[in-house]
C-alpha positions as CSV (number, residue, x, y, z in Angstrom):
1,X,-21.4,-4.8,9.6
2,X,-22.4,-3.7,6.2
3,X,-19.7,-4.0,3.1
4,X,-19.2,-2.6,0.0
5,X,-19.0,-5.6,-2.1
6,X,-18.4,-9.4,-1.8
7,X,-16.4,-11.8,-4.6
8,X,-17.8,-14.8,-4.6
9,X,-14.7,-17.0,-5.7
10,X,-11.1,-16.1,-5.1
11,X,-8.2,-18.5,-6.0
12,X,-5.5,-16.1,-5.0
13,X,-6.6,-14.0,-2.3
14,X,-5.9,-16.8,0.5
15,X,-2.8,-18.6,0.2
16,X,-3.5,-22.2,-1.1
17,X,-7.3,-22.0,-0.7
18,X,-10.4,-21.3,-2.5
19,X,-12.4,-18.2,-0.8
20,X,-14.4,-15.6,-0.7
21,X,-13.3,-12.1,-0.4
22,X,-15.7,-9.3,1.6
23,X,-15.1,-5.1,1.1
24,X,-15.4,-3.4,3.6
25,X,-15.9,0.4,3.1
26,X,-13.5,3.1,3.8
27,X,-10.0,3.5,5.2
28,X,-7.9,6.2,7.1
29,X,-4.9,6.1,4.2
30,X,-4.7,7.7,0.9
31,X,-2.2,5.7,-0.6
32,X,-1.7,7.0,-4.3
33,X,-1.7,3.3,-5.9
34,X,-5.0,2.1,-4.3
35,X,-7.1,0.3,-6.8
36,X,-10.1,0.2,-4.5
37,X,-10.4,4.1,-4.4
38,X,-13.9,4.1,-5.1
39,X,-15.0,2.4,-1.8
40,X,-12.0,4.4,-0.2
41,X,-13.1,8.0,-1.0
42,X,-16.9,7.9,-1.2
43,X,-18.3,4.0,-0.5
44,X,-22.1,4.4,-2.1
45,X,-25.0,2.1,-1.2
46,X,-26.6,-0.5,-2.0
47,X,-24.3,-1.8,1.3
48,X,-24.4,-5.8,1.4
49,X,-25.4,-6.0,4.9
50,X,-24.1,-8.5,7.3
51,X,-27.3,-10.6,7.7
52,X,-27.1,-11.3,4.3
53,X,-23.8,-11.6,3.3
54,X,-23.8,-14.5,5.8
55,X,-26.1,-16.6,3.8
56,X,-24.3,-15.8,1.2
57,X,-21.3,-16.6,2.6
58,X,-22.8,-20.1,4.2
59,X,-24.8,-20.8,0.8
60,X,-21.1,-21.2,-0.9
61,X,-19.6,-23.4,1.6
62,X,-19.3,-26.6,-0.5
63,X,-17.2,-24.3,-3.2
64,X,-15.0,-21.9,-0.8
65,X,-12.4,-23.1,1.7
66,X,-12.3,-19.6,3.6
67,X,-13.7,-16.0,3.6
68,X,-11.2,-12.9,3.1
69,X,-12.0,-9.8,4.4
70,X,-10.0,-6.8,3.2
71,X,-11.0,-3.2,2.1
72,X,-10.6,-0.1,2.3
73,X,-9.4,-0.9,5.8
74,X,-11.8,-3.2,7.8
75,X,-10.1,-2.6,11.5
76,X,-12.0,0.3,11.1
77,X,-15.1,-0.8,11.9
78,X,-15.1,-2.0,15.7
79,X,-17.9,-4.6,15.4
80,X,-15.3,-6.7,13.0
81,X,-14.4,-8.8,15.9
82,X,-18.0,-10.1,16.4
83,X,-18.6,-10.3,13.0
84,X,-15.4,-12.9,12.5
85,X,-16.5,-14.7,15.7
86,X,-19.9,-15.4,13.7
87,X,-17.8,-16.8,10.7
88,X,-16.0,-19.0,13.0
89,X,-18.9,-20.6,14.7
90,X,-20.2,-20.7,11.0
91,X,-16.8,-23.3,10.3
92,X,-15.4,-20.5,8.4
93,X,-11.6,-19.9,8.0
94,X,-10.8,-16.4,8.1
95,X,-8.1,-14.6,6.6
96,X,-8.0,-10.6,7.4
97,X,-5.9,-8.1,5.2
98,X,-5.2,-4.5,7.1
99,X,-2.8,-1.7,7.2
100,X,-1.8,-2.1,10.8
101,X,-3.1,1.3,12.2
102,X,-6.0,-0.5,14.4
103,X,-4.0,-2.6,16.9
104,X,-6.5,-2.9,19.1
105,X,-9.3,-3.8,16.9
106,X,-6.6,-6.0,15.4
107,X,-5.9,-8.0,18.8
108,X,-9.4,-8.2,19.6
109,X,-9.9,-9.8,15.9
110,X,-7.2,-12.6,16.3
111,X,-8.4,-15.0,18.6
112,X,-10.8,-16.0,15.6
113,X,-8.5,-15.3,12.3
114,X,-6.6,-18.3,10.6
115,X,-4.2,-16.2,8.8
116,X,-2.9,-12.3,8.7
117,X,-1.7,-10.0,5.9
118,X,-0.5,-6.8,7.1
119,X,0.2,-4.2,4.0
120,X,3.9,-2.1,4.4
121,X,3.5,0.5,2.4
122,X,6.8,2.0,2.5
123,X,9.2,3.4,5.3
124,X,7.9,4.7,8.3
125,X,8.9,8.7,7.5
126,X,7.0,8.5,4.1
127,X,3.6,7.1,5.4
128,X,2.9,10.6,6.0
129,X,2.6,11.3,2.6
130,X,0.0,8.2,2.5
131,X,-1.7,10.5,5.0
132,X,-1.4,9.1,8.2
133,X,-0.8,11.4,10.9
134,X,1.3,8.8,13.2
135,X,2.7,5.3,12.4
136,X,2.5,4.3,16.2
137,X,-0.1,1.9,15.8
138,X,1.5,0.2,12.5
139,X,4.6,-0.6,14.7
140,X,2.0,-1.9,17.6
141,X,0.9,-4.1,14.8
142,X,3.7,-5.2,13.4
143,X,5.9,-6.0,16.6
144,X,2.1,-8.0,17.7
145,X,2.1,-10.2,14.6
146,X,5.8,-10.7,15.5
147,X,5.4,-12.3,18.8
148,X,2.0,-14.0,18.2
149,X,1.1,-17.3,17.4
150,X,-1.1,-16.3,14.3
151,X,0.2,-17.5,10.7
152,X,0.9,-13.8,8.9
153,X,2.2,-12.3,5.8
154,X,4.2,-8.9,5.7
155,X,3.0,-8.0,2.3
156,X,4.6,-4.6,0.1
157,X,3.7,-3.8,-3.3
158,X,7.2,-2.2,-4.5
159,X,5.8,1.0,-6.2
160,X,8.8,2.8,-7.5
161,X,8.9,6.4,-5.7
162,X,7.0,5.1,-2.3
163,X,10.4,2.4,-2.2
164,X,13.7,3.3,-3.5
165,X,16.8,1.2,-3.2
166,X,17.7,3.7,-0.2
167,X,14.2,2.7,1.4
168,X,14.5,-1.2,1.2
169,X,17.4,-1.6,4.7
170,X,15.0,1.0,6.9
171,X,12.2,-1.5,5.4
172,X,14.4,-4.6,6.6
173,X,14.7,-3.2,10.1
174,X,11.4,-2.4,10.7
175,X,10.5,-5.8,10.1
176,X,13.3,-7.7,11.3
177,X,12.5,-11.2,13.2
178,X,9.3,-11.3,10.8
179,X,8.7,-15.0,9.6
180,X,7.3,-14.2,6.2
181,X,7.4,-11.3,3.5
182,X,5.7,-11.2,0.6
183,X,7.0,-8.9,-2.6
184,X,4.8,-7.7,-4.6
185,X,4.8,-6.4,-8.3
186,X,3.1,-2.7,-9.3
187,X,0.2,-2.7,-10.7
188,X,0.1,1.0,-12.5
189,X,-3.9,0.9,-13.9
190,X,-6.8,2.6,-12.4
191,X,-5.0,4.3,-9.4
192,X,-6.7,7.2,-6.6
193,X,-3.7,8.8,-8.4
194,X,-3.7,8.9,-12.1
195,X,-0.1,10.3,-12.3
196,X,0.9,6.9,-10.7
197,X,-0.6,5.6,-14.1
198,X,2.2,6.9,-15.7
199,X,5.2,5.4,-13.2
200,X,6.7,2.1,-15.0
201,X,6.7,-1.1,-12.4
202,X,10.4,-2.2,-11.5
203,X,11.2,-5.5,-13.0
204,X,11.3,-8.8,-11.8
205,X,15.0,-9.2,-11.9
206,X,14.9,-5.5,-10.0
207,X,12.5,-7.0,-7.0
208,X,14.7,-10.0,-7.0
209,X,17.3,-7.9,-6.0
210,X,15.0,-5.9,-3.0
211,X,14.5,-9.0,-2.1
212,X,17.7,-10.7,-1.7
213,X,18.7,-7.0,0.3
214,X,15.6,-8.4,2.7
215,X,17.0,-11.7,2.7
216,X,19.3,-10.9,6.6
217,X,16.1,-9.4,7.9
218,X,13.4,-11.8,7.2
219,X,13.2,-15.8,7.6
220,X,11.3,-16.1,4.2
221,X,10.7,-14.0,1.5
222,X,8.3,-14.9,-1.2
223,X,7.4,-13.1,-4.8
224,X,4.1,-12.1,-6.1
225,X,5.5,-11.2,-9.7
């Protein structure tokens, strides 16, 4: 594998550890509010290839509890699987963030992954305009994180426009059974759209109330304000 960037200490990335976040490059959605645009739309070398980010990696063991590997979308790239296997025999925990629209690459990845975050973006009708062509493999995704045995996150940043108060129940039902949510707050700087620079975050006390809409869908619901 080869990635676009590699941070060497994380505190938030991994629920209650200290880790190490990997990039990969590219991803299959265009979602408006990405932050990581650059390595989205046009990833440029130097890569950090895999050989190297693995001493890397195992040179920061005594400070790091885990590795992260997010993007762009990493179930992209189908030699992910073997790469996480090589962090595991390392003595690595693994945490993988993803969009959902790889389930197979997904499965293959999760007899070796500690811990899941799947990103909803919004309801399933207006993930077209996120530009995917079909959310089929998102609900494969979803309903496999459901039934597994894997520790997981649900995790939506509420952008205002993308999630509406009429958006939040179709939300609820598409995850419903789900064991953990996660609400996030809008972040409105440096966006693949700069018109989404200009949209105001909705306030804590009005995520509060998404979330307490959630509450008869989801066992937990947590808040990233």
């Amino acid at each position: 594998m080869k990635f676009s960037g590699l941070l060497k200490t994380s505190l938030i990335d991994y629920p209650n550890k200290i880790s190490s976040v990997l990039y990969t490059p590219g991803c299959n959605l265009r979602c408006p509010f990405c932050h990581n645009w650059r390595i989205v739309l046009d990833p440029k070398p130097p890569f950090l290839q895999e050989i190297e980010a693995l001493k890397i990696l195992e040179s920061r063991k005594k400070y790091i509890d885990a590795v992260v590997i997010t993007g762009g979308e990493p179930t992209m790239h189908d030699d992910l699987p073997n790469f996480i296997m090589k962090l595991k025999k390392k003595g690595f925990q693994v945490k993988l963030d993803t969009n959902g629209f790889y389930p197979e690459v997904l499965q293959a990845c999760l007899p070796f992954v500690d811990y899941v975050a799947l990103d909803i973006k919004t309801t399933t009708e207006k993930y077209f305009a996120l530009g995917a062509k079909t959310t089929i493999g998102l609900l494969y995704s979803i309903n496999m994180l459901k039934m597994g045995k894997i520790p997981y996150e649900f995790r939506t940043t509420i952008v205002p426009k993308l999630i509406t108060a009429e958006d939040v129940p179709q939300i609820g039902e598409l995850l419903a059974g789900g064991n953990n949510l996660v609400l996030q707050q809008y972040n409105s700087e440096d966006t693949l759209d700069k018109a989404y620079e200009k949209i105001e975050p909705y306030s804590a006390e009005e995520i509060k109330k998404i979330a307490k809409t959630l509450e008869k869908f989801i066992k937990k619901i947590s808040l990233r304000l």
